[in-house]
C-alpha positions as CSV (number, residue, x, y, z in Angstrom):
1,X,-28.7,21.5,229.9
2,X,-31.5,19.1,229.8
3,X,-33.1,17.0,232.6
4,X,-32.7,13.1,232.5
5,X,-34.7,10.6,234.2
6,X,-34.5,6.6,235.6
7,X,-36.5,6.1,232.6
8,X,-34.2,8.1,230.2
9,X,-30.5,7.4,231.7
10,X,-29.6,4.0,230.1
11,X,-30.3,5.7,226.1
12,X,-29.0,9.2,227.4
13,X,-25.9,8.1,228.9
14,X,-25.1,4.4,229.4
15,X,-25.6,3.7,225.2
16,X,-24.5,7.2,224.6
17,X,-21.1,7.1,222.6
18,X,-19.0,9.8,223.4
19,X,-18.7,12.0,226.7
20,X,-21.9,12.9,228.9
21,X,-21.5,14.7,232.0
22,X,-24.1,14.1,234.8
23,X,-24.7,16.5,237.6
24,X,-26.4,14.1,240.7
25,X,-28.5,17.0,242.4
26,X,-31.9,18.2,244.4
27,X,-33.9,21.4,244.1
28,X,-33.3,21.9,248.0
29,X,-29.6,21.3,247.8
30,X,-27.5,24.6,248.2
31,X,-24.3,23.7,247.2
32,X,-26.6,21.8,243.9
33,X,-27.6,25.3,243.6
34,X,-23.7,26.5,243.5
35,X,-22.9,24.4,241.3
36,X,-25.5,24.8,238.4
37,X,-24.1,27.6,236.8
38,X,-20.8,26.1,236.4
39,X,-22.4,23.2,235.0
40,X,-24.7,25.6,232.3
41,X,-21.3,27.4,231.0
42,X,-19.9,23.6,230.5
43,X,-22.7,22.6,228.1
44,X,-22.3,26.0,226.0
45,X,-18.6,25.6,226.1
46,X,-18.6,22.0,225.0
47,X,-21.7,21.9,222.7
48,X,-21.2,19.6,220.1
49,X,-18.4,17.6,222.0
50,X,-19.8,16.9,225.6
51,X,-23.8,16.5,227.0
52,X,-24.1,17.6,230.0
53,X,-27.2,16.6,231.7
54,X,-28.9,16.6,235.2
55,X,-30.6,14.1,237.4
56,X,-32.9,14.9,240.0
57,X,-32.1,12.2,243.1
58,X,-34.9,12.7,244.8
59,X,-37.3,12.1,241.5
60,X,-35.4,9.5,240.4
61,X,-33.8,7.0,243.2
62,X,-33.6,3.7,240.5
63,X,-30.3,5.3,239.2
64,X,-28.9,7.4,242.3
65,X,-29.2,4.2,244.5
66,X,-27.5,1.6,241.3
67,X,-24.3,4.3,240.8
68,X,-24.2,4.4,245.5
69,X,-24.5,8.4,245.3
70,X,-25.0,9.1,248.9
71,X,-24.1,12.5,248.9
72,X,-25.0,15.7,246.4
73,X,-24.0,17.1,244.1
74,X,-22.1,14.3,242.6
75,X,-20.9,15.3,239.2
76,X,-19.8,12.0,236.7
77,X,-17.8,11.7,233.7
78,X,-19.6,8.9,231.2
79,X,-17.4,7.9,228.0
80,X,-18.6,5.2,226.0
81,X,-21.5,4.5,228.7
82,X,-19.1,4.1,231.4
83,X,-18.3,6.3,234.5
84,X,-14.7,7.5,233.7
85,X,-14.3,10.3,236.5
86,X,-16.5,12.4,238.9
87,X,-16.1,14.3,242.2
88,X,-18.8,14.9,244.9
89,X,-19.2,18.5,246.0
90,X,-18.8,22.0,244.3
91,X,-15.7,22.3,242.3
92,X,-14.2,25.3,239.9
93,X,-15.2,25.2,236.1
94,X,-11.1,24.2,236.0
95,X,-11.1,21.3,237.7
96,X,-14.3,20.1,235.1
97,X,-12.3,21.2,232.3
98,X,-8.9,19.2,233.6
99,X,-11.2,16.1,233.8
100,X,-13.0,16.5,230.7
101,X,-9.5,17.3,228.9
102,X,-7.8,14.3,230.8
103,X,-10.7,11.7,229.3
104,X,-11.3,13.1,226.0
């Protein structure tokens, strides 16, 4: 799973084609911290099919203030270049896979 930046969002994900999954966290963020290693077994599961990438909020505030992301993590959906589905908070693998099923 690879780091992203404000720099690197718009070619990584916006004029991405295809599905890219963005986990919204912090280093000091526990729940961030729950949710990581759902989010590592996503991008082995769906290599090839799905990126899944992560933006630091607090390094990078151009992108987390544009999509309104108030609150951490917030996991979104991108197909295309355009947010399709997402949830805010820690969630099971399932309810990633449902969503990543349901768009694909």
């Amino acid at each position: 799973m690879r780091e992203i930046s404000d720099a690197t969002f718009e070619s990584e994900v916006l004029n991405k084609k295809g599905m890219v999954l963005v986990d919204f966290w912090a280093p000091w963020c526990g729940p961030c911290r729950m949710v990581a290693p759902v989010m590592e077994e996503l991008s082995r599961e769906y290599e090839g099919r799905l990126e899944v990438v992560k933006l630091n909020v607090d390094n990078n505030p151009k992108v987390s203030q544009s999509l309104r992301i108030t609150s951490i993590p917030t996991i979104i959906l991108f197909k295309d270049g355009k947010a399709v589905d997402g949830t805010v908070g820690v969630r099971p693998k399932e309810f990633f896979q449902d969503i990543i099923k349901k768009n694909s």
